[in-house]
C-alpha positions as CSV (number, residue, x, y, z in Angstrom):
1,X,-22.5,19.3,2.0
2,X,-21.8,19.1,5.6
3,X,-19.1,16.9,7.0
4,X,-20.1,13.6,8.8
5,X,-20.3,13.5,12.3
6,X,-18.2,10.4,13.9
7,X,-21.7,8.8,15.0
8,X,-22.3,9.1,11.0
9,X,-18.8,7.8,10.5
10,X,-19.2,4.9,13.2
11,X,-22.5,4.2,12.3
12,X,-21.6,3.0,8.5
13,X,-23.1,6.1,6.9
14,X,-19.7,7.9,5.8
15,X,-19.0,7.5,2.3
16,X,-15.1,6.2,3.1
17,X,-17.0,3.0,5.5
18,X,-19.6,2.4,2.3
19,X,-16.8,1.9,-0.2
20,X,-14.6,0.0,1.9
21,X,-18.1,-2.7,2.8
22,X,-18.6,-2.3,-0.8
23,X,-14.8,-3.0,-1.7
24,X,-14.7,-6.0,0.5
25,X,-18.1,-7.8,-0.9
26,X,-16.0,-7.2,-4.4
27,X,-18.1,-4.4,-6.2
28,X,-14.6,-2.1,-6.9
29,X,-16.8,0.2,-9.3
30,X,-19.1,1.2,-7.0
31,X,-16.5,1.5,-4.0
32,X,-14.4,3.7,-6.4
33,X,-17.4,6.2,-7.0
34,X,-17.5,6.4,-3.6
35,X,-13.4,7.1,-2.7
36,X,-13.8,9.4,-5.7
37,X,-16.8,11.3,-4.0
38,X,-15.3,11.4,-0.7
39,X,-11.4,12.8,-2.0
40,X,-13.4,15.5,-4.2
41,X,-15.0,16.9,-1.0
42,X,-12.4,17.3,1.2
43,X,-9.6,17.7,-1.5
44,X,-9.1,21.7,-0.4
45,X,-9.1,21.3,3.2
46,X,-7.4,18.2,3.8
47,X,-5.2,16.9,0.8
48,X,-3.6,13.9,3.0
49,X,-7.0,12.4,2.8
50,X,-7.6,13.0,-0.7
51,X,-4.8,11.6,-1.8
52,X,-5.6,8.5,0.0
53,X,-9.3,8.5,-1.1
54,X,-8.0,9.1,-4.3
55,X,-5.2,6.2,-4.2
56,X,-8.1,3.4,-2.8
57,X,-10.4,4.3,-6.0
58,X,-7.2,3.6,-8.3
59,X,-6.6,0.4,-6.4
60,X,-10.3,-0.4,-6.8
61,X,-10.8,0.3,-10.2
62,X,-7.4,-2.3,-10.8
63,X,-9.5,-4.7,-9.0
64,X,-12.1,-4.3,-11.6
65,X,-10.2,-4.1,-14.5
66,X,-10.4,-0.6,-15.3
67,X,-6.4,0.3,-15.5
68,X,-6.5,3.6,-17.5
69,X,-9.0,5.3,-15.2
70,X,-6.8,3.8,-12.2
71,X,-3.9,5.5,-13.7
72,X,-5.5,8.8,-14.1
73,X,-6.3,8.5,-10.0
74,X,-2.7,7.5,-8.9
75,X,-1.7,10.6,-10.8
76,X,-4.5,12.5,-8.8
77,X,-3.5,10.9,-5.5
78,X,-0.2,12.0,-6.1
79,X,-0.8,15.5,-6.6
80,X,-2.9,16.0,-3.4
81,X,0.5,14.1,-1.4
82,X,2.3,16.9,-3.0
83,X,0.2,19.1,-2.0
84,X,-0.1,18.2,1.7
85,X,4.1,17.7,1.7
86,X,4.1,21.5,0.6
87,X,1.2,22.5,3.2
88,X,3.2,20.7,6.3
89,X,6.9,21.3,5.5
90,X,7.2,24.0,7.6
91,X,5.6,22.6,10.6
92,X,6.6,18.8,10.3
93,X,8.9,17.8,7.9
94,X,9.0,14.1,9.2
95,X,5.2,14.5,7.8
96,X,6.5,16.2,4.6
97,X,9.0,13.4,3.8
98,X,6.2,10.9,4.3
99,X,3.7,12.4,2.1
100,X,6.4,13.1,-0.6
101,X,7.1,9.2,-0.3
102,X,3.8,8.7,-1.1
103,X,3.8,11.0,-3.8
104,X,6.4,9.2,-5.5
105,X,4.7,5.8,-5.0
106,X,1.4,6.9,-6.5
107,X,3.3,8.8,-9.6
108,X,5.6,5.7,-10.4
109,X,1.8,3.2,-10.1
110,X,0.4,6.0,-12.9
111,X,3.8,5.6,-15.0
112,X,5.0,9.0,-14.3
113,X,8.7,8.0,-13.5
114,X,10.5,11.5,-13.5
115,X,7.7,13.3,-11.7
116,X,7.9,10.0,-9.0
117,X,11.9,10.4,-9.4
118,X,11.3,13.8,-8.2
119,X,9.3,13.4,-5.6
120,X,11.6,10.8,-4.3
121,X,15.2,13.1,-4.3
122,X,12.4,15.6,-2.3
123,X,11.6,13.0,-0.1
124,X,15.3,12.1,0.5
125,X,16.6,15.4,0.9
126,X,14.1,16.8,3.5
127,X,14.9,13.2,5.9
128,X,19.0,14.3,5.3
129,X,18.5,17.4,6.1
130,X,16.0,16.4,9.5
131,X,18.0,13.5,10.4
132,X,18.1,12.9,14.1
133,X,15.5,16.3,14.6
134,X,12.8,14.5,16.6
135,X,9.5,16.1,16.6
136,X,7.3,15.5,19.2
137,X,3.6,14.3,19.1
138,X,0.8,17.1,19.2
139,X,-1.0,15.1,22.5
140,X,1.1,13.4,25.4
141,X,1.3,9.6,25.0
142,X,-0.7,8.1,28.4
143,X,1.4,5.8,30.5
144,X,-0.4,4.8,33.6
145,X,1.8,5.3,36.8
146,X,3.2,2.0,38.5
147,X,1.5,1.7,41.8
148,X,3.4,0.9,44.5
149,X,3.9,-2.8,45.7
150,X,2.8,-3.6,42.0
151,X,5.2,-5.4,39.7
């Protein structure tokens, strides 16, 4: 399956802008499906987004009711945080912190308390250890020059 251009993604035709219409007129099974579908196929090349595909099915299936399955997702979104934190580390570790955060969010929501402890002292230790490190954006923030005589 190909990826989604951003006219597809604009358009209404992705699968993440059909589950969240679908969430928001209140049919959280279908929206789920959708999340689920969406984290499966890119849950290799980009497990931030997984995780939070994964994470927005769980919340859905809440919504309807359906805790168990929800529980198993958290746990899911929760690995694919992990594995993003682990993929980034070297490169950002602001980013690693954050994803380890999240991590320990979506383990605690699927009653995993060590594994979310864990992910947590990760979490901590990496912002310690990077405290007062700034990292810098990948693209220059615009600011437009002040013209002259301007206030």
């Amino acid at each position: 399956m190909s990826k989604p251009s951003w006219i597809e993604k604009v358009s209404g035709k992705s699968r993440w802008i059909r589950a969240t219409k679908l969430e928001e007129e209140g049919k959280f099974e279908e929206a789920a499906k959708l999340y689920v579908e969406e984290a499966e196929s890119c849950s290799e090349e980009r497990p931030a987004m997984a995780g939070l595909s994964f994470l927005s099915a769980a919340k859905s299936l809440l919504k309807a009711g359906r805790r168990r399955e929800a529980m198993e997702l958290f746990e899911k979104a929760a690995r694919n945080y992990v594995r993003h934190a682990e993929t980034v580390k070297p490169v950002s570790p602001h980013t690693a912190a954050w994803s380890y955060r999240m991590a320990s969010k979506c383990y605690a929501w699927a009653e995993m308390y060590e594994e979310s402890r864990e992910a947590k002292r990760i979490a901590d230790s990496i912002t310690e250890k990077v405290e007062g490190i700034e990292e810098y954006p990948l693209f220059k923030v615009f600011k437009p020059k002040k013209r002259s005589g301007s206030r």
